[in-house]
C-alpha positions as CSV (number, residue, x, y, z in Angstrom):
1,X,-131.0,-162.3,-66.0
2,X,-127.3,-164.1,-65.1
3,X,-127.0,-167.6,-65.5
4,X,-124.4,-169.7,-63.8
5,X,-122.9,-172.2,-66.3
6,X,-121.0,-175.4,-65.2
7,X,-120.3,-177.3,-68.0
8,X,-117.6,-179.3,-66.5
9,X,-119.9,-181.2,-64.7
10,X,-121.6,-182.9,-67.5
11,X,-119.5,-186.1,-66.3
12,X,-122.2,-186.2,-63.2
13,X,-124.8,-185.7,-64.6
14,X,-124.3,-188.2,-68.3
15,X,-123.6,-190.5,-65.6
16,X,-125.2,-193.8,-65.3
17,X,-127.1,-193.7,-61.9
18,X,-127.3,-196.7,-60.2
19,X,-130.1,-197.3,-57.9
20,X,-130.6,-196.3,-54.3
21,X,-128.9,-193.5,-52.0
22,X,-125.1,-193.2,-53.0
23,X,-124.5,-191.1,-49.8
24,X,-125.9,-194.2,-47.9
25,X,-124.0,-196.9,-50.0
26,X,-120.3,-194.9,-49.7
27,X,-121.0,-194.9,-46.0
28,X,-122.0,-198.7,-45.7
29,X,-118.6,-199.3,-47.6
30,X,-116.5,-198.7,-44.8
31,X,-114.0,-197.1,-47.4
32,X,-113.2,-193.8,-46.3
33,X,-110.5,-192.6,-48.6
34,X,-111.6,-194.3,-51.6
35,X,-115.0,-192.5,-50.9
36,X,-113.6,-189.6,-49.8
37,X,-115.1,-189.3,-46.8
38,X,-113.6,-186.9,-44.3
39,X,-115.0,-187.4,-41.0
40,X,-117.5,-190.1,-39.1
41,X,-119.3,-188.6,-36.4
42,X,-121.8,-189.9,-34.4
43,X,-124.9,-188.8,-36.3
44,X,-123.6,-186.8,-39.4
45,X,-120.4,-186.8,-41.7
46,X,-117.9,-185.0,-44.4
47,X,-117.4,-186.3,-47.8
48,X,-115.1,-184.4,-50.4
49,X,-117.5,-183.9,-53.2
50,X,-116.2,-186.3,-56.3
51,X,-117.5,-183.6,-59.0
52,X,-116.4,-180.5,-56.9
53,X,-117.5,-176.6,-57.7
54,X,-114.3,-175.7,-56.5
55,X,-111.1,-177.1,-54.9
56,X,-112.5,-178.2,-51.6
57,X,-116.0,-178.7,-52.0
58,X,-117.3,-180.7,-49.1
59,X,-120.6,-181.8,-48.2
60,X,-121.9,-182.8,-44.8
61,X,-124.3,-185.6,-44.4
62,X,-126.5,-187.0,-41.9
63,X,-126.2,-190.5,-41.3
64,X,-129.9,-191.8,-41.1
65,X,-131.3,-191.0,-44.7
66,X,-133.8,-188.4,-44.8
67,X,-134.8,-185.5,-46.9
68,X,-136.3,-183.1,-44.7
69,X,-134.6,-180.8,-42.4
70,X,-137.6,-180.9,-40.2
71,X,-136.9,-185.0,-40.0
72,X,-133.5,-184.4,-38.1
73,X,-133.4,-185.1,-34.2
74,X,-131.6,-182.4,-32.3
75,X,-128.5,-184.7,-32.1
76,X,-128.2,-184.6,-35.9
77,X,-128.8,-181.2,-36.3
78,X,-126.3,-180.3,-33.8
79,X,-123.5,-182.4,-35.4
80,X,-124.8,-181.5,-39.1
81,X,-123.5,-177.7,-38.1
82,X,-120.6,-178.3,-35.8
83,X,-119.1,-180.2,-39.0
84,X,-120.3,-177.6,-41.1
85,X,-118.3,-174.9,-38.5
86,X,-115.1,-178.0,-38.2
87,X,-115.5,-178.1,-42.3
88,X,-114.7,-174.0,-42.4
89,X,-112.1,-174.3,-40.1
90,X,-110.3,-177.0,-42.0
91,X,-110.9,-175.4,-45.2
92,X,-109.2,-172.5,-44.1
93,X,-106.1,-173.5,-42.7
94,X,-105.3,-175.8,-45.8
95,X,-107.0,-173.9,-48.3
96,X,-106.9,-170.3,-47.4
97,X,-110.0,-169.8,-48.9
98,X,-111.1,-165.6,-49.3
99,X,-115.0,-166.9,-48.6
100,X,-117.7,-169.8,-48.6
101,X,-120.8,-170.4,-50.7
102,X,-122.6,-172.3,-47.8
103,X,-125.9,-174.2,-48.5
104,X,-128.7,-176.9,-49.0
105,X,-131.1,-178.0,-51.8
106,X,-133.7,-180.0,-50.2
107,X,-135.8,-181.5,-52.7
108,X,-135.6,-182.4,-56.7
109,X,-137.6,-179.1,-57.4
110,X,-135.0,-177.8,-54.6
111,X,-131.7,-178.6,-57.1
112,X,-131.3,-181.7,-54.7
113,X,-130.0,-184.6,-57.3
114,X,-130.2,-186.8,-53.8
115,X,-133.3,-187.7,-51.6
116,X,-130.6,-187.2,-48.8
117,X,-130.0,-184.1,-46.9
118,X,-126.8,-182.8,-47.4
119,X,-125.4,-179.1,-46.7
120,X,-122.5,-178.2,-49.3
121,X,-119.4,-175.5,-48.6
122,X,-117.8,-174.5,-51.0
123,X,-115.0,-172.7,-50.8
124,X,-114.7,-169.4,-52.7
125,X,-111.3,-166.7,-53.7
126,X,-111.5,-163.5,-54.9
127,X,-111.4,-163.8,-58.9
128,X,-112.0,-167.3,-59.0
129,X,-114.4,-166.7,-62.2
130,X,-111.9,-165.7,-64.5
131,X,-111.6,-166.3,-68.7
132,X,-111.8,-170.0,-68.4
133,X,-115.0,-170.8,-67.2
134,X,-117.1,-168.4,-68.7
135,X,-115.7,-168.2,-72.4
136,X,-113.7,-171.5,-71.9
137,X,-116.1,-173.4,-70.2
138,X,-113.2,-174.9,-68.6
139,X,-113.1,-175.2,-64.7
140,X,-109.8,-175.3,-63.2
141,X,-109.5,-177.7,-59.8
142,X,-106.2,-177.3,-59.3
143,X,-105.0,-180.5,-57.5
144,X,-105.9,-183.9,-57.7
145,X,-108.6,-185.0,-55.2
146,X,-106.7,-187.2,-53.3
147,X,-103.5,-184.6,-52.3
148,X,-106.8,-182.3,-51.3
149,X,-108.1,-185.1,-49.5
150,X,-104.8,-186.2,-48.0
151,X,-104.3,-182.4,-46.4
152,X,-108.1,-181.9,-45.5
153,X,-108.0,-185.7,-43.5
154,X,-105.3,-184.3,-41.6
155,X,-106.2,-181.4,-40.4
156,X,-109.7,-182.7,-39.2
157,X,-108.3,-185.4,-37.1
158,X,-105.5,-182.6,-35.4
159,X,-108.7,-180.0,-35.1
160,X,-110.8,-183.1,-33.8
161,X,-108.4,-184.4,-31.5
162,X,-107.7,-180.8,-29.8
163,X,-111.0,-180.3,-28.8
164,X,-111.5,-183.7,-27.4
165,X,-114.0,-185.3,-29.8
């Protein structure tokens, strides 16, 4: 049996949780940067995740809070995966990623540490396990989540924009 270690995220989860969904509350906020979020659609959106995998790990959201995949209306389902498609493409050209680790956890039993749907990419380059997370247990997320945000913001309005949305 392999086990995946990721010790660096201890901060997330030694972290005080405060009531209620924080997907929902970040999107109430009307703070974008601060929250990192990406992208408003209609019915979904893309929020840079604050205790990332890896150097561009997004999540995309649906707006109504629900926790079943079966609850979303076509609309949402639609948008959930055109940003998911959108959040590829934008990884790519600022990233230049080698691959994606693309997925949900629906449920506490699920891995989900939310009772909100959310579908996580995470972006993936060939020898990115190296010495310091597995005898280290150091992760390495090499620029500061704001310049990643910054370049990823940018590109989503450009991509956005050219195809008319």
């Amino acid at each position: 049996m392999k086990y995946l270690w990721a010790p660096w995220r201890m901060d997330y989860i030694l972290e005080r949780k405060k009531r209620g969904c924080f997907l929902c509350k970040k999107l109430k906020e009307k703070k974008n940067k601060k929250n990192l979020i990406l992208y408003q659609g209609g019915y979904a959106f893309v929020v840079m995740n604050k205790y990332p995998y890896t150097n561009g790990h997004l999540m995309v959201v649906p707006k109504r809070h629900c926790l079943h995949l079966e609850q979303l209306e076509e609309e949402e389902l639609k948008e959930l995966f055109a940003l998911m498609k959108t959040s590829t493409q934008v990884l790519k050209a600022n990233l230049h990623p080698d691959g994606f680790n693309i997925g949900m956890n629906i449920g506490k039993v699920g891995g989900a540490g939310e009772d909100h749907l959310h579908l996580h990419i995470v972006p993936r380059w060939a020898g990115d396990t190296n010495f310091m997370p597995v005898i280290g247990e150091t992760k390495i997320i090499p620029e500061y989540l704001e310049n990643t945000y910054q370049k990823l913001h940018s590109t989503f309005m450009d991509l956005l924009q050219k195809k008319g949305i």
